[in-house]
py3Dmol code that shows the C-alpha trace and the ligand (Angstrom):
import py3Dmol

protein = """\
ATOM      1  CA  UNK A   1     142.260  74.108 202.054  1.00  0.00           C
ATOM      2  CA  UNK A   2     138.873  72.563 200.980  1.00  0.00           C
ATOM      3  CA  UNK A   3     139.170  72.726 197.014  1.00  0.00           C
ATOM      4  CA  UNK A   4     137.939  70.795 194.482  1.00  0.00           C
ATOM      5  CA  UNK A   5     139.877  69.717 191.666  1.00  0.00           C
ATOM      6  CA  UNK A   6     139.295  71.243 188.478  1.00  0.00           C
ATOM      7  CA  UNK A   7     139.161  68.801 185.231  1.00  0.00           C
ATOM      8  CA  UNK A   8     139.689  72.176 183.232  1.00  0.00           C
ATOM      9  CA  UNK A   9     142.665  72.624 184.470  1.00  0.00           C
ATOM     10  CA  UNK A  10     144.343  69.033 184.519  1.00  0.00           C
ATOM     11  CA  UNK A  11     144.335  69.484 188.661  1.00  0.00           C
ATOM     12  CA  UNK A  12     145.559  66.040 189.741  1.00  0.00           C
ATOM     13  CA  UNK A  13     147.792  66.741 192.695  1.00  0.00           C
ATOM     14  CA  UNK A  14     150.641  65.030 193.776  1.00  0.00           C
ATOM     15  CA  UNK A  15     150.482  63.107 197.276  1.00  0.00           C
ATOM     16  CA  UNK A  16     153.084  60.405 197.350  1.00  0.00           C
ATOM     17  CA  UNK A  17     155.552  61.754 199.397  1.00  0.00           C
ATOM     18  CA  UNK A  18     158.185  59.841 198.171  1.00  0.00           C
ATOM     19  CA  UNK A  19     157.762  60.573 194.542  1.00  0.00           C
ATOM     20  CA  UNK A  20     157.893  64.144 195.841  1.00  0.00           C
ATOM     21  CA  UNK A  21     161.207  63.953 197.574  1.00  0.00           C
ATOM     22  CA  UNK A  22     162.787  62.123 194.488  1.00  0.00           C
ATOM     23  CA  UNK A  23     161.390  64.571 192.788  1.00  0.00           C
ATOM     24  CA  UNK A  24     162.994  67.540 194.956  1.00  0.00           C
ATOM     25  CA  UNK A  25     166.159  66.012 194.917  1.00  0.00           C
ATOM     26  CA  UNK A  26     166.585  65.340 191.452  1.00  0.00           C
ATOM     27  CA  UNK A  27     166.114  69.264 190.485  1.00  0.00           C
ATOM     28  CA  UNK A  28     168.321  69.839 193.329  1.00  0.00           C
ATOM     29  CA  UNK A  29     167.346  73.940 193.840  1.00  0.00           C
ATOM     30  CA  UNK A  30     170.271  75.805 194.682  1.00  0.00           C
ATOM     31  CA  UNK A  31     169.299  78.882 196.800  1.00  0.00           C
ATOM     32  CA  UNK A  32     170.190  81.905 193.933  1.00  0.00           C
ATOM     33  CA  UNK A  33     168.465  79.924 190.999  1.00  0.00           C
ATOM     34  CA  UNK A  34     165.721  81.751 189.104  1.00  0.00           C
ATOM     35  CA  UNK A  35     162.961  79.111 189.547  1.00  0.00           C
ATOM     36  CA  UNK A  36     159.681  79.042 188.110  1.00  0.00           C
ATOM     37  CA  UNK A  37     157.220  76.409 188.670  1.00  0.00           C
ATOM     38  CA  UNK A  38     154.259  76.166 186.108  1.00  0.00           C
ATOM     39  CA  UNK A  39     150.725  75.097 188.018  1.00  0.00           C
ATOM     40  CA  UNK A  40     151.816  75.278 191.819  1.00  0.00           C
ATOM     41  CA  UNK A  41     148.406  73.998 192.984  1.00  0.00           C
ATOM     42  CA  UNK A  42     147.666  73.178 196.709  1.00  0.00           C
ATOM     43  CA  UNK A  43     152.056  73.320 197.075  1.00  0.00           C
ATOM     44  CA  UNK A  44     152.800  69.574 196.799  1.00  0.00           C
ATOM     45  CA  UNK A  45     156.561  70.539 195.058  1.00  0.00           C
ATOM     46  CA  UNK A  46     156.335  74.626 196.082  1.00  0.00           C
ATOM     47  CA  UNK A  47     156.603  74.147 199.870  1.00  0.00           C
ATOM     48  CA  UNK A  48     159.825  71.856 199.435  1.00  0.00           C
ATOM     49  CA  UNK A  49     161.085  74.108 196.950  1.00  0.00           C
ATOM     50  CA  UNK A  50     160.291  76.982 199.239  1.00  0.00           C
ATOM     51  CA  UNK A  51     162.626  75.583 202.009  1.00  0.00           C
ATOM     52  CA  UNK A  52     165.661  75.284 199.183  1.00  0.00           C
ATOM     53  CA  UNK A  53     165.695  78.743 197.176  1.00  0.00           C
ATOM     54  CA  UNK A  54     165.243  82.211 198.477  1.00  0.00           C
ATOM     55  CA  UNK A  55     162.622  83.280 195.897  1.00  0.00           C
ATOM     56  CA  UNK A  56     159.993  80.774 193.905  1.00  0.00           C
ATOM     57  CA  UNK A  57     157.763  82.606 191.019  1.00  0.00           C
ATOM     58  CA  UNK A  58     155.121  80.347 190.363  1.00  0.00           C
ATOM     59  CA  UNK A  59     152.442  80.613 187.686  1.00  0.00           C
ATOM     60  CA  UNK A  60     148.698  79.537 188.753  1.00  0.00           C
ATOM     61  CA  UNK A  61     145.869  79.741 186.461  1.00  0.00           C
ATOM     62  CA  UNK A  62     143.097  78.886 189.284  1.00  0.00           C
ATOM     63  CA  UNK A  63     141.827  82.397 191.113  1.00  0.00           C
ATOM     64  CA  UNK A  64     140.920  80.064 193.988  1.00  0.00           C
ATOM     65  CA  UNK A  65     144.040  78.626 194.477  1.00  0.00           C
ATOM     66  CA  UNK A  66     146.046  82.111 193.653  1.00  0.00           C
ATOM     67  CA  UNK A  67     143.806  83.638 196.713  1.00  0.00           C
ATOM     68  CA  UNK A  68     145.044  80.539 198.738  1.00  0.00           C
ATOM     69  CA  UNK A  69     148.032  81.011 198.021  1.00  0.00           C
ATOM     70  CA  UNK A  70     148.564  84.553 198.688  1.00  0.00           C
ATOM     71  CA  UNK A  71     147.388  83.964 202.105  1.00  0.00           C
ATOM     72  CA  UNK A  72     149.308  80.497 202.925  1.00  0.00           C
ATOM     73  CA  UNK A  73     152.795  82.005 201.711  1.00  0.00           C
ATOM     74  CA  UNK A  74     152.775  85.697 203.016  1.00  0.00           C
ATOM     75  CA  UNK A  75     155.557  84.929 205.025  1.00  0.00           C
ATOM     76  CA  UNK A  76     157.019  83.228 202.438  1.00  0.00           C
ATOM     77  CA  UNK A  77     159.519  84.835 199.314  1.00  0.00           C
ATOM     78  CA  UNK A  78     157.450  83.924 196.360  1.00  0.00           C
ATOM     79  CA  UNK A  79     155.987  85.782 193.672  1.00  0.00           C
ATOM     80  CA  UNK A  80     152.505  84.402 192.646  1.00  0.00           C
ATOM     81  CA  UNK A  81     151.449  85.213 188.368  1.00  0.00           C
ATOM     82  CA  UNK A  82     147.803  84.703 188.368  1.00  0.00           C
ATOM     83  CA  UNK A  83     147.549  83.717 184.884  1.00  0.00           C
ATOM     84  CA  UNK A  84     148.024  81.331 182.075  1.00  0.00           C
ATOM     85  CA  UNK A  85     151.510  80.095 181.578  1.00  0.00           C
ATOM     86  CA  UNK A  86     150.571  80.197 177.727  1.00  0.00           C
ATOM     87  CA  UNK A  87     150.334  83.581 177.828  1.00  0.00           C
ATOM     88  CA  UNK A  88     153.507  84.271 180.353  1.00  0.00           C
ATOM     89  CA  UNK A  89     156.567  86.072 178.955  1.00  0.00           C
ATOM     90  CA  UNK A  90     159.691  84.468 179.904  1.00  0.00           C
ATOM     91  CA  UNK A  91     161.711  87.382 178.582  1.00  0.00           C
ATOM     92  CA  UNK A  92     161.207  89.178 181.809  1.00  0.00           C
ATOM     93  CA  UNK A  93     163.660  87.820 183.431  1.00  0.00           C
ATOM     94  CA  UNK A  94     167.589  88.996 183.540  1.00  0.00           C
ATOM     95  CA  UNK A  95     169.004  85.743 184.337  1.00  0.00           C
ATOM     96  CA  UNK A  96     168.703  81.736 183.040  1.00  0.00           C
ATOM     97  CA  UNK A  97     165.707  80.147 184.375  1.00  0.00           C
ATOM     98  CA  UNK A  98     165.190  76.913 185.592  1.00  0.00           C
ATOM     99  CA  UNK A  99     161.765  75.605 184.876  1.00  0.00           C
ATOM    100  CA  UNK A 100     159.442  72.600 187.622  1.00  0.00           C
ATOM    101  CA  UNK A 101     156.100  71.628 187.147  1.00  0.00           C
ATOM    102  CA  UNK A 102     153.612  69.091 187.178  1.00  0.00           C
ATOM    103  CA  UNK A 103     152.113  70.116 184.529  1.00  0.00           C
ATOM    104  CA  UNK A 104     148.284  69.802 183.764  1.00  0.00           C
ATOM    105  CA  UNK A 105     148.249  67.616 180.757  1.00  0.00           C
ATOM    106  CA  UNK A 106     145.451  68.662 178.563  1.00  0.00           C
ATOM    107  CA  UNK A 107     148.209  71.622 177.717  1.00  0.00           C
ATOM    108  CA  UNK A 108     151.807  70.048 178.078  1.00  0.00           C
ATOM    109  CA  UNK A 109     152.599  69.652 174.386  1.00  0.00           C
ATOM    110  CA  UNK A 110     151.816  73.801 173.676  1.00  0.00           C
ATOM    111  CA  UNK A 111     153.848  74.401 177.299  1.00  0.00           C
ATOM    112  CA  UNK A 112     156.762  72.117 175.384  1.00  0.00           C
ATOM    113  CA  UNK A 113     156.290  74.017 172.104  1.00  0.00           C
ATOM    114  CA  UNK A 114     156.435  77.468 173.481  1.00  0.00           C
ATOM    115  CA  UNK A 115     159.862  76.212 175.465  1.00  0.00           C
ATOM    116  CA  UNK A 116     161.713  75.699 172.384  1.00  0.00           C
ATOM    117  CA  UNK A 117     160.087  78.962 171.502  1.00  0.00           C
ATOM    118  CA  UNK A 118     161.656  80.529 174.843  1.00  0.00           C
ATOM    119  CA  UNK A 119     165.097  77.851 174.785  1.00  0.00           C
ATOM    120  CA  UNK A 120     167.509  81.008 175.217  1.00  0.00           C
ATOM    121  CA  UNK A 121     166.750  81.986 178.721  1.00  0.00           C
ATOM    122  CA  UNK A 122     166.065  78.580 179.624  1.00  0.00           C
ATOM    123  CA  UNK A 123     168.978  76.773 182.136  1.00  0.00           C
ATOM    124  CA  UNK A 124     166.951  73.543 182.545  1.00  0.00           C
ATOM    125  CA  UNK A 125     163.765  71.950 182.519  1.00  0.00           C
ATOM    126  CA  UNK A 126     161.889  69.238 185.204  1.00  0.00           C
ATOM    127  CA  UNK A 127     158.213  68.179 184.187  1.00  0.00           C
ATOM    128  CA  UNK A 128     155.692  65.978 185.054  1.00  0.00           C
ATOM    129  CA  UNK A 129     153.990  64.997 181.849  1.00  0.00           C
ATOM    130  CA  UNK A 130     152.095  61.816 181.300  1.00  0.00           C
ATOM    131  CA  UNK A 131     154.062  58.737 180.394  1.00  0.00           C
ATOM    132  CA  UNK A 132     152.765  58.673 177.231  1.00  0.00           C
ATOM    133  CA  UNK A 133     154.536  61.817 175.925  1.00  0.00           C
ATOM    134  CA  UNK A 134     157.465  61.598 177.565  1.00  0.00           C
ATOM    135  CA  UNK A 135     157.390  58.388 176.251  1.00  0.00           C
ATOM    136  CA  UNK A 136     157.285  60.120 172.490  1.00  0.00           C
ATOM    137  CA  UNK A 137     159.450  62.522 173.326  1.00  0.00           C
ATOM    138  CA  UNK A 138     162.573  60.572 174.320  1.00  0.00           C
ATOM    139  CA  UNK A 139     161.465  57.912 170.811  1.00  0.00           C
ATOM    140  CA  UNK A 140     164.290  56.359 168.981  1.00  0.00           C
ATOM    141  CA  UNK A 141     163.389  56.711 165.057  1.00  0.00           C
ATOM    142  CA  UNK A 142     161.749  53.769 163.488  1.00  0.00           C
ATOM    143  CA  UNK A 143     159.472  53.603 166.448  1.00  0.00           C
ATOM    144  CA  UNK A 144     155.934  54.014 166.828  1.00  0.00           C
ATOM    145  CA  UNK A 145     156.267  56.707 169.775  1.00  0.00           C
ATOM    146  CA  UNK A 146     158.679  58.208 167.391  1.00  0.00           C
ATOM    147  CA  UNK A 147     157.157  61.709 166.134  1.00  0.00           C
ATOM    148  CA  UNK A 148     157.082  65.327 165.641  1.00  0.00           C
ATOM    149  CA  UNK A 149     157.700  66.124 169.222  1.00  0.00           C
ATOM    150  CA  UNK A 150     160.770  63.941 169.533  1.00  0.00           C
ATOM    151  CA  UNK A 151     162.411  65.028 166.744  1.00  0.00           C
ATOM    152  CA  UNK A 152     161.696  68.972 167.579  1.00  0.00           C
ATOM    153  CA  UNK A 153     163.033  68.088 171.439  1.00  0.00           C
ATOM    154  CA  UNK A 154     165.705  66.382 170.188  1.00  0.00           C
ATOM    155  CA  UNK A 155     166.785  68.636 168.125  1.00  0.00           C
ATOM    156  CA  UNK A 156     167.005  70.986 171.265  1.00  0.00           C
ATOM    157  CA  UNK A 157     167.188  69.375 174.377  1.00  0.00           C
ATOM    158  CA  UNK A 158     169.140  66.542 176.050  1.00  0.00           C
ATOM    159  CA  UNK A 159     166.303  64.545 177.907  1.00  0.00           C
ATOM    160  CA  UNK A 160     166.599  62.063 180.793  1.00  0.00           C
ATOM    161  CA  UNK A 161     163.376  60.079 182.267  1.00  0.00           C
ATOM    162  CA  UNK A 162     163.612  59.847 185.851  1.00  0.00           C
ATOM    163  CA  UNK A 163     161.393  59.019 187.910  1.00  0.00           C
ATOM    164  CA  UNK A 164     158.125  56.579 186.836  1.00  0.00           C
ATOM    165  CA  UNK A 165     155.088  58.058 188.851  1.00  0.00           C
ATOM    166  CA  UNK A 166     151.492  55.788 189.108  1.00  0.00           C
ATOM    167  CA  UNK A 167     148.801  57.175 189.253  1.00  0.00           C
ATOM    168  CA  UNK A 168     148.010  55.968 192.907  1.00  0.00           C
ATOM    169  CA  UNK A 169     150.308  58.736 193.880  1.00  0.00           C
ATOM    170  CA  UNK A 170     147.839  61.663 192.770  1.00  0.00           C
ATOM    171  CA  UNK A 171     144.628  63.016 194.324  1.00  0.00           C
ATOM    172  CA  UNK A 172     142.043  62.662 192.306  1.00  0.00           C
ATOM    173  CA  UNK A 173     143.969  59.960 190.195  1.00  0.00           C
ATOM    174  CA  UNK A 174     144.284  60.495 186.497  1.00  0.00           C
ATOM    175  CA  UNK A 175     143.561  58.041 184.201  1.00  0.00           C
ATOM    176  CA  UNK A 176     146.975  58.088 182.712  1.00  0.00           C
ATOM    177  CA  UNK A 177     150.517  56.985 183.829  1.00  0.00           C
ATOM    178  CA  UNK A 178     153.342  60.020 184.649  1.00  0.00           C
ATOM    179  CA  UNK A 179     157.074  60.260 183.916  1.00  0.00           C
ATOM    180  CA  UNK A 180     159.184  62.682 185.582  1.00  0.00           C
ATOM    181  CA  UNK A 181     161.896  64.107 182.904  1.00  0.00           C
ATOM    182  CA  UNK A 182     164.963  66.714 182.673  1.00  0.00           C
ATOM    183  CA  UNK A 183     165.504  68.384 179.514  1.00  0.00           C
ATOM    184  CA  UNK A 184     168.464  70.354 179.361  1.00  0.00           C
ATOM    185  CA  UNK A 185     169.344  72.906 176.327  1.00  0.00           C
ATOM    186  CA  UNK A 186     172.178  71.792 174.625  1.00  0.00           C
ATOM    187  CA  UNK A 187     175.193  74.511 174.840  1.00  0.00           C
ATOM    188  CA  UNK A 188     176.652  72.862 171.270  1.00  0.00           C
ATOM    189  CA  UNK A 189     173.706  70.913 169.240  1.00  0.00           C
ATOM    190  CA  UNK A 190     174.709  67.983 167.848  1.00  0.00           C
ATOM    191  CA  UNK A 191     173.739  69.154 164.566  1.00  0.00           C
ATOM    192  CA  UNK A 192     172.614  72.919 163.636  1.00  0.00           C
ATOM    193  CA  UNK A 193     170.114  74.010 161.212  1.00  0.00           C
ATOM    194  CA  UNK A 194     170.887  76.875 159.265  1.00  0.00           C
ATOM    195  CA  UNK A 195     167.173  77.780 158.849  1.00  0.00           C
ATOM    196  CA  UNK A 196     164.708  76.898 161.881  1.00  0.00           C
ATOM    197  CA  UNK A 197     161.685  77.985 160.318  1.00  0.00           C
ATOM    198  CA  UNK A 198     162.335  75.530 157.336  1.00  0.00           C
ATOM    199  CA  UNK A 199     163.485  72.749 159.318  1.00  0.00           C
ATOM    200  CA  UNK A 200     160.365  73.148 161.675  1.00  0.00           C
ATOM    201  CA  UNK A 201     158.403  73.252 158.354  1.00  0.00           C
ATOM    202  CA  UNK A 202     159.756  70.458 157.441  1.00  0.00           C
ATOM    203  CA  UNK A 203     159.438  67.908 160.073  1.00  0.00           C
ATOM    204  CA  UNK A 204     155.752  69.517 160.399  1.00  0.00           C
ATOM    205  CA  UNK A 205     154.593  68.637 156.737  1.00  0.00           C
ATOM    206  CA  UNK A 206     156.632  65.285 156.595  1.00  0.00           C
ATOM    207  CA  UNK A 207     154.838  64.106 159.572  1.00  0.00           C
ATOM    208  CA  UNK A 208     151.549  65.705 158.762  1.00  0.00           C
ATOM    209  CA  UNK A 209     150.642  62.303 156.927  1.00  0.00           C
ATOM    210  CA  UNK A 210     153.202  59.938 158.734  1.00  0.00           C
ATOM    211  CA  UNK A 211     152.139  56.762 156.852  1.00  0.00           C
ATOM    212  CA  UNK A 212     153.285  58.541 153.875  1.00  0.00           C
ATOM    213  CA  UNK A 213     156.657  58.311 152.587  1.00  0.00           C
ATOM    214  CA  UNK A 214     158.833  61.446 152.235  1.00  0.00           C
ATOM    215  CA  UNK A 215     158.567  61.495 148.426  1.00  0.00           C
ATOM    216  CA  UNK A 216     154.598  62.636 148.819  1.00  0.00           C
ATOM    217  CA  UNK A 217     154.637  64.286 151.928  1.00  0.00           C
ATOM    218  CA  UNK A 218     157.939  66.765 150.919  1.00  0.00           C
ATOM    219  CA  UNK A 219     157.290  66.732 147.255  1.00  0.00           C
ATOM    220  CA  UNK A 220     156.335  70.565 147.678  1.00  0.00           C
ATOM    221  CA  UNK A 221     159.693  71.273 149.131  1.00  0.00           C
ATOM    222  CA  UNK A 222     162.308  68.715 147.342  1.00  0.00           C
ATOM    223  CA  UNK A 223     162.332  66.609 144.372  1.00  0.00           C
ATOM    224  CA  UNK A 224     163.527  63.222 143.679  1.00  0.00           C
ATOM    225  CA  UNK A 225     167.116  64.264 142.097  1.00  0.00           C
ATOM    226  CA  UNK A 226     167.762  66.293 145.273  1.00  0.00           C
ATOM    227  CA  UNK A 227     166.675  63.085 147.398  1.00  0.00           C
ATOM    228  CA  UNK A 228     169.550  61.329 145.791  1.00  0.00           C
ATOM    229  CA  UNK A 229     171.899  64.060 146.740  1.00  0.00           C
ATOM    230  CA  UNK A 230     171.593  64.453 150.292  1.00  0.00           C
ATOM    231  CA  UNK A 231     171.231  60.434 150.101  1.00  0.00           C
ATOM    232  CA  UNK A 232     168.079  59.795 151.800  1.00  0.00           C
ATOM    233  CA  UNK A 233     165.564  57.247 150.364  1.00  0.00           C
ATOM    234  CA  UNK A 234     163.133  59.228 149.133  1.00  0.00           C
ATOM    235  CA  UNK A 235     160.896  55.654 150.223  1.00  0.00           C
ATOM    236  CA  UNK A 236     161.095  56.395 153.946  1.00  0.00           C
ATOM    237  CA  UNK A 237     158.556  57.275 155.679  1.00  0.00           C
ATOM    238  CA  UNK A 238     159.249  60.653 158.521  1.00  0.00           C
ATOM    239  CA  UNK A 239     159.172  57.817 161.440  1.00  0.00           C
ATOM    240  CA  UNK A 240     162.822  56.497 159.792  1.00  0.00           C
ATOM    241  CA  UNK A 241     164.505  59.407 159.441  1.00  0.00           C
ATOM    242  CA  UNK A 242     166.946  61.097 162.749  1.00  0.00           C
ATOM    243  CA  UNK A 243     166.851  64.513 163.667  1.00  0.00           C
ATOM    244  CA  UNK A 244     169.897  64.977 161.793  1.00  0.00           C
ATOM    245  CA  UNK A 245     168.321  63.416 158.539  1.00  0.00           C
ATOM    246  CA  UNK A 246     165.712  66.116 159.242  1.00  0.00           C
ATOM    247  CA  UNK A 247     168.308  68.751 159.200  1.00  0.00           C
ATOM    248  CA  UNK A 248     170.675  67.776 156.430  1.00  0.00           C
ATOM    249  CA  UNK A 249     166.741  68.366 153.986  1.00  0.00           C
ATOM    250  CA  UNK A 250     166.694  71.320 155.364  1.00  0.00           C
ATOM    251  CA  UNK A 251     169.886  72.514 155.275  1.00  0.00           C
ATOM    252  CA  UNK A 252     170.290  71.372 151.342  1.00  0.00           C
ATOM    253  CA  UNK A 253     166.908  73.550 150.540  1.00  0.00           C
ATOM    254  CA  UNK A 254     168.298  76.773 152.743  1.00  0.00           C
TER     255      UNK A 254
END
"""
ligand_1 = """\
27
LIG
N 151.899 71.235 191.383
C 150.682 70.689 191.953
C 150.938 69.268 192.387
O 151.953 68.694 191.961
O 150.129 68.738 193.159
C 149.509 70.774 190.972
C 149.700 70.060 189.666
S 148.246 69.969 188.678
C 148.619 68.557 187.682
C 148.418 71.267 187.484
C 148.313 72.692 188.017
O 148.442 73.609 186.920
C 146.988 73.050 188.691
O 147.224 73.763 189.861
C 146.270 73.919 187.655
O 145.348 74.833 188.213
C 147.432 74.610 186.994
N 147.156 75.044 185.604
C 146.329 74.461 184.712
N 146.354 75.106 183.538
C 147.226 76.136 183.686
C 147.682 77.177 182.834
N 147.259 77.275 181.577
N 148.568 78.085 183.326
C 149.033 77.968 184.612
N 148.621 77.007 185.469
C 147.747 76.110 185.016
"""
view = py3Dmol.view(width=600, height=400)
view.addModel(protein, "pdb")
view.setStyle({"model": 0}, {"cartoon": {"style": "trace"}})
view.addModel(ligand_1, "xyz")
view.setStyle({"model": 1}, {"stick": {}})
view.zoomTo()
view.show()
């Protein structure tokens, strides 16, 4: 199809055929898996996925591409959502899903949010996101990647970079480097908070001002005597402290 890429809707579309099988193969689609992929586009992943599973839902924002699609896969089992994956309920569904996409990037850290929102029904995730945020997602504390979004991930998911993806292998190229990731839910965290909404709170208003240190940026949930009990230097800043720092504050407030 003759389309035009969209910069509205982060349409850079895979055409390294290479990345795209290592890309296939590491999701490995079984043929009864409930797979969705976010942002088909012109079918760079959903025609090799379409060959491995007997039914694909994808989700497609673009009415031009939707009306190509309907026509390219009629002979195909897929069932095309013509609408904005922010807006998409994943509660629909009666079985785990697994979730693939290259995503469009000017949206992948609400997509990522509204996962955890949706981590119940979720069996797995595989996502295209630019290097840079996968690159923050996966941080170690104490680093400058190291932020919000890792520790609310990590909290959740076990994630694995895979493949690294230039931006020679997308038409039109982005301006940006890609990483290919899995993020799986974890079936036993490594640490449970008692309260979510607190413990998002939390890491929210301690990295709202990250240059801070804890002390100023918490002071309107914890004081300096309860600091000392849980035993974290009230001095650090929210970069230092792990996901299970994060948790035992929260967990002492609840
Ligand atoms: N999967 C294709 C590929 O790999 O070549 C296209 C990937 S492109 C980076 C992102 C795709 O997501 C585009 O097809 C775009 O139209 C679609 N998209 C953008 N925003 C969206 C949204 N809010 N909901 C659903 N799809 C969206």
């Amino acid at each position: 199809m003759k389309h035009f890429a969209k910069k509205k809707f982060g349409q850079n579309f895979l055409k390294d055929i290479s990345i795209i099988h290592a890309i296939i193969k590491s999701i490995n689609p079984l043929p009864d898996d409930l797979l969705i992929e976010i942002g088909p586009g012109l079918g760079a992943l959903t025609k090799p996925l379409l060959k491995k599973t007997n039914h694909l839902l994808s989700i497609e924002i673009d009415h031009d591409i939707v009306s190509w699609m309907k026509n390219e896969y009629s002979q195909k089992s897929i069932t095309i959502f013509n609408e904005d994956v922010l807006n998409f309920n994943f509660h629909q569904f009666d079985q785990k899903i697994r979730i693939v996409g290259n995503l469009p990037y000017n949206i992948a850290t609400p997509i990522l949010f509204k996962c955890i929102d949706n981590i119940k029904i979720i069996k797995d995730l595989h996502l295209m996101l630019q290097k840079e945020v996968v690159d923050r997602m996966i941080a170690n504390p104490s680093s400058s990647e190291y932020g919000r979004l890792s520790v609310m991930l990590q909290y959740y998911f076990s994630m694995e970079y895979l493949i690294h993806v230039p931006k020679e292998s997308f038409e039109p190229e982005p301006k940006v480097e890609s990483s290919f990731v899995r993020l799986i839910p974890y079936e036993h965290y490594p640490c449970i908070a008692n309260n979510l909404d607190q413990f998002k709170n939390i890491v929210k208003e301690a990295f709202s001002q990250r240059r801070k240190t804890i002390r100023n940026t918490l002071k309107s949930f914890i004081n300096e005597n309860d600091f000392e009990k849980i035993g974290i230097n009230q001095q650090l800043r929210a970069e230092n402290l792990s996901v299970s720092d994060f948790v035992k504050i929260s967990n002492y407030l609840d």
